[in-house]
C-alpha positions in Angstrom: 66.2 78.1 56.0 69.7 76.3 56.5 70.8 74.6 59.8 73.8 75.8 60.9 74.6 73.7 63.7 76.4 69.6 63.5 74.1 68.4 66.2 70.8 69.5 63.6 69.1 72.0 65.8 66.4 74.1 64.0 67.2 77.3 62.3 66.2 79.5 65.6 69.7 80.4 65.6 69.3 82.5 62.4 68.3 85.8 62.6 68.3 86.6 58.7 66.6 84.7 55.3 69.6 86.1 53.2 72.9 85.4 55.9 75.7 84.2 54.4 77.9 83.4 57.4 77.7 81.9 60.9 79.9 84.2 63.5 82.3 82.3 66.0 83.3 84.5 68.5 86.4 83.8 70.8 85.7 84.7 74.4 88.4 82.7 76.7 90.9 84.9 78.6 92.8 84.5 81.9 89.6 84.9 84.0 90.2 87.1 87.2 93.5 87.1 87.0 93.7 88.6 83.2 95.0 92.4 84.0 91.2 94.3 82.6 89.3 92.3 84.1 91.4 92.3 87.6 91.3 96.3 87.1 87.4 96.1 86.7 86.8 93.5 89.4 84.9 91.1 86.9 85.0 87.9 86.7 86.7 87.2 83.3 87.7 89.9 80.6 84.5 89.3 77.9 82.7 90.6 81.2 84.8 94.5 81.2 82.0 96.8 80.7 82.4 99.4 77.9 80.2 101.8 77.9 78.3 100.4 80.3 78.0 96.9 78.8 80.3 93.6 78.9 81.9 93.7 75.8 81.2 90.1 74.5 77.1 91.2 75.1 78.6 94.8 72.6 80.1 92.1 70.1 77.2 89.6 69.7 74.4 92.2 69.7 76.3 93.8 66.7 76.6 90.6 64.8 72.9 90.0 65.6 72.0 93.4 63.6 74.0 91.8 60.7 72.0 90.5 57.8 74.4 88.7 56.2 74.7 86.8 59.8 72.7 83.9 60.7 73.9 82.5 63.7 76.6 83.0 66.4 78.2 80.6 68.2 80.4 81.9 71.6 83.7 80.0 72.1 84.1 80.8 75.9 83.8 81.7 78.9 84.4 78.6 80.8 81.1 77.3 81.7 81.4 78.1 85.4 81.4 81.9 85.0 78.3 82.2 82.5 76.1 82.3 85.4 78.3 85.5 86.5 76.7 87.6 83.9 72.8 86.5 83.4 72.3 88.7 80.4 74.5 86.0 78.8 73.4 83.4 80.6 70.2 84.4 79.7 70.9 84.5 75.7 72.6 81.1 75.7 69.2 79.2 77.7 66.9 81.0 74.9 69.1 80.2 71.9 69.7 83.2 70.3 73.5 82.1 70.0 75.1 78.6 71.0 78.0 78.1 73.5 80.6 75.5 73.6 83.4 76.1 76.2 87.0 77.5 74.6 90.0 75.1 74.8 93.4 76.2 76.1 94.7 78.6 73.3 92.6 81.0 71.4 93.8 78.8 67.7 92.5 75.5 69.5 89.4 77.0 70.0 88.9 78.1 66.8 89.5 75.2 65.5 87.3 73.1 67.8 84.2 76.2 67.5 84.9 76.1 63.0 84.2 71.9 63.6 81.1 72.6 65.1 79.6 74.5 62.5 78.2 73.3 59.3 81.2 72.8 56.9 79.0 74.4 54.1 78.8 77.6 56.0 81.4 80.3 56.0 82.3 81.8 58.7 83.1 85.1 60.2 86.1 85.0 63.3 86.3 87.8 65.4 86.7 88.0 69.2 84.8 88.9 72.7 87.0 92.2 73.2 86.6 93.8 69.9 85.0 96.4 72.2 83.9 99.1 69.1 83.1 96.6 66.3 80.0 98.0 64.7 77.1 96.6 62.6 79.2 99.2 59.3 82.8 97.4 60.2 81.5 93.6 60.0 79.1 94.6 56.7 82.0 96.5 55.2 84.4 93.4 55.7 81.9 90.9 55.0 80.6 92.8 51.6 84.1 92.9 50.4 85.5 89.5 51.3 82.3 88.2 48.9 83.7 89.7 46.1 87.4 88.4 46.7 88.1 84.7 44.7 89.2 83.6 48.0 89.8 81.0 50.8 90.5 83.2 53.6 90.1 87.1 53.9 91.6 89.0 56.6 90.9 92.3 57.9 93.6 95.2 58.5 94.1 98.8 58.9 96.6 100.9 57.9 98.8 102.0 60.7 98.2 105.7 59.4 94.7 105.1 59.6 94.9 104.3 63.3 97.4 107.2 64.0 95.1 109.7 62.1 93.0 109.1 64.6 94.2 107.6 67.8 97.4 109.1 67.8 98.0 107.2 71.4 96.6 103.9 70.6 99.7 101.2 70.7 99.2 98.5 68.5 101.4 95.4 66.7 102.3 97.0 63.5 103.7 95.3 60.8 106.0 97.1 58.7 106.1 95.9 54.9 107.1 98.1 51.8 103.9 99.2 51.0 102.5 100.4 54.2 102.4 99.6 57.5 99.6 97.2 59.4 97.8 96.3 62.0 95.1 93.4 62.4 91.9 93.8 63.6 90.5 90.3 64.9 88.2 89.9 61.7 88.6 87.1 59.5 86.2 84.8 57.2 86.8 80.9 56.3 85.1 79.1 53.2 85.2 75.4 54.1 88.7 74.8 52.4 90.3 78.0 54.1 89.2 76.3 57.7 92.6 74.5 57.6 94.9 78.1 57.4 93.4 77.2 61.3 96.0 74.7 61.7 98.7 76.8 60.4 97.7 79.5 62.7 98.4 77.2 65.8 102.1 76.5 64.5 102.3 80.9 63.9 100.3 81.8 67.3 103.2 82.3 69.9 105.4 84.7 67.7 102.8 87.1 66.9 104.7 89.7 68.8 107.8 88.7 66.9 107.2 89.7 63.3 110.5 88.6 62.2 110.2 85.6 63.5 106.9 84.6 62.6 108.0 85.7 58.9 110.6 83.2 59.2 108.5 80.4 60.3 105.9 81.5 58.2 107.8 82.5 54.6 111.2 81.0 55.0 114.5 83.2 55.3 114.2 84.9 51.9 110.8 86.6 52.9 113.2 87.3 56.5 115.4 89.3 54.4 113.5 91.0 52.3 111.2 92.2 55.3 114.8 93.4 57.4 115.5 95.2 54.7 111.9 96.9 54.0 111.4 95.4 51.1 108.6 92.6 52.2 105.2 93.7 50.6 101.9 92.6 52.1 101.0 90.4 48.2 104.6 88.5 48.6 103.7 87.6 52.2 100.3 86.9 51.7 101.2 84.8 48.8 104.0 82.9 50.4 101.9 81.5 53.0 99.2 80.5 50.5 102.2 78.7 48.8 102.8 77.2 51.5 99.4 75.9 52.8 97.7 75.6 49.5 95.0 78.1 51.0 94.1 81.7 48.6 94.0 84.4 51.3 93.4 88.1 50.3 92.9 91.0 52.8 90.7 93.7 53.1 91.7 96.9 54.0 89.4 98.7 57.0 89.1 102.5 57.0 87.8 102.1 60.2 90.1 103.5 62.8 88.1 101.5 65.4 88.2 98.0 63.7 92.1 98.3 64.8 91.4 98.3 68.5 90.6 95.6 70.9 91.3 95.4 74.7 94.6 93.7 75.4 95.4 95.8 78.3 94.2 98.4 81.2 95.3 101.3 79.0 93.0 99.8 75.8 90.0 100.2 78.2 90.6 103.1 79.0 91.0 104.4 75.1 87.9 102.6 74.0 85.7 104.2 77.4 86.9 107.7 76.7 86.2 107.1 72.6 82.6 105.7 73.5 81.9 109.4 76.2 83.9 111.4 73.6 80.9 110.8 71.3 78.8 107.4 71.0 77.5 108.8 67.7 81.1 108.7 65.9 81.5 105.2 65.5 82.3 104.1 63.3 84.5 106.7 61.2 82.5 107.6 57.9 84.2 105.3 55.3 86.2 106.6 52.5 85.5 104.3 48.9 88.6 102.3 49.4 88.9 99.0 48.0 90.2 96.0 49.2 94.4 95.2 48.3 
């Protein structure tokens, strides 16, 4: 069994003989003051319940259940409000993930959790308040990064997909010639794609400002062609592996569910009332649809 871990600790942390990846999971937020968990009246936002759970306990019993996981290591909360939720508390004092506190921008900390872990092992990203991720999502997206000659994969959904669905749900969409996107907080490194980290950090603030990131991103040509609709998801994908000497490829999610995560009051309040709707529908049966 491999070790996972810098500091040598003994494979305890892996949960599987055949795992191919170690999970980091992303768990800083605002604390109190970040709008959910203010609404809920916990103590930091990986702490909502949903369904009657926190969500970070939803996310890393799900990547527990995944055999091509072997360990997890949680990037957050700050160390002074783990004892505020002992089932978590609990897991970190018996090993069954590690916990190394987050830094002070969600790209810093992934950066700083990625160093920690074995640079032989890939890894899977995803974050605290991907409230519906399921045990089918991460093995779908996992399955078909494997077979992508790849650095980087990222995971997306249609917009369509989302709409289809969640008619309601508001989401970042970016709109490219051949469809329109959203992410959905999934993402897996081999030891070279790591660095795409650092570009990420440069990228982070204008993620709300698709334009802008494009430009910063792709230069003014890809600026143009994207103002004029005519930016498709392989030329910008392709610039910025030009640019960073990195091969990324995504993988398209037919999962309506993979595209939601709890940014705000009124995302709670979607993923509660999908979770009493029907606990059994998650996620969405998946059509056979390959990645891009």
């Amino acid at each position: 069994m491999k070790k996972y871990w810098h500091d040598g600790s003994s494979a305890e942390h892996a949960m599987h003989n055949d795992a191919q990846f170690a999970a980091l999971v992303l768990a800083a937020d605002r604390g109190e003051q970040d709008p959910v968990a203010k609404h809920t009246e916990v103590a930091c936002k990986a702490y909502v319940p949903v369904g009657g759970k926190a969500m970070v306990l939803r996310v890393l019993d799900t990547l527990q259940e995944c055999h091509k996981i072997g360990s997890v290591l949680l990037c957050g909360p700050v160390e002074t409000q783990l004892a505020k939720n002992k089932q978590l508390e609990q897991r970190i004092a018996n090993k069954q993930i590690k916990w190394v506190a987050p830094l002070d921008s969600p790209a810093r900390s992934a950066a700083y959790g990625c160093a920690q872990i074995d640079t032989h092992q890939k890894i899977l990203l995803t974050t605290a308040d991907h409230a519906l991720l399921t045990t089918e999502i991460v093995d779908y997206f996992l399955r078909f990064s494997d077979d992508l000659d790849c650095d980087v994969t990222v995971a997306i959904i249609r917009y369509e997909t989302l709409q289809n669905k969640y008619g309601d749900a508001k989401r970042t969409v970016i709109r490219l010639r051949d469809g329109n996107f959203c992410g959905c907080n999934l993402f897996t490194f081999n030891a070279h794609g790591r660095a795409l980290i650092d570009f990420w950090q440069q990228a982070q603030a204008l993620r709300k400002r698709p334009w802008k990131l494009i430009n910063q991103v792709l230069g003014w040509q890809a600026v143009w062609l994207y103002l004029f609709g005519r930016l498709t998801l392989t030329q910008a994908l392709q610039k910025i592996s030009e640019r960073t000497n990195i091969r990324i490829c995504p993988v398209i999610l037919p999962f309506p569910e993979a595209g939601i995560d709890v940014d705000k009051v009124e995302d709670w309040q979607l993923v509660e009332s999908i979770l009493a709707a029907d606990t059994n529908a998650l996620p969405s049966k998946p059509s056979a649809l390959p990645p891009v």
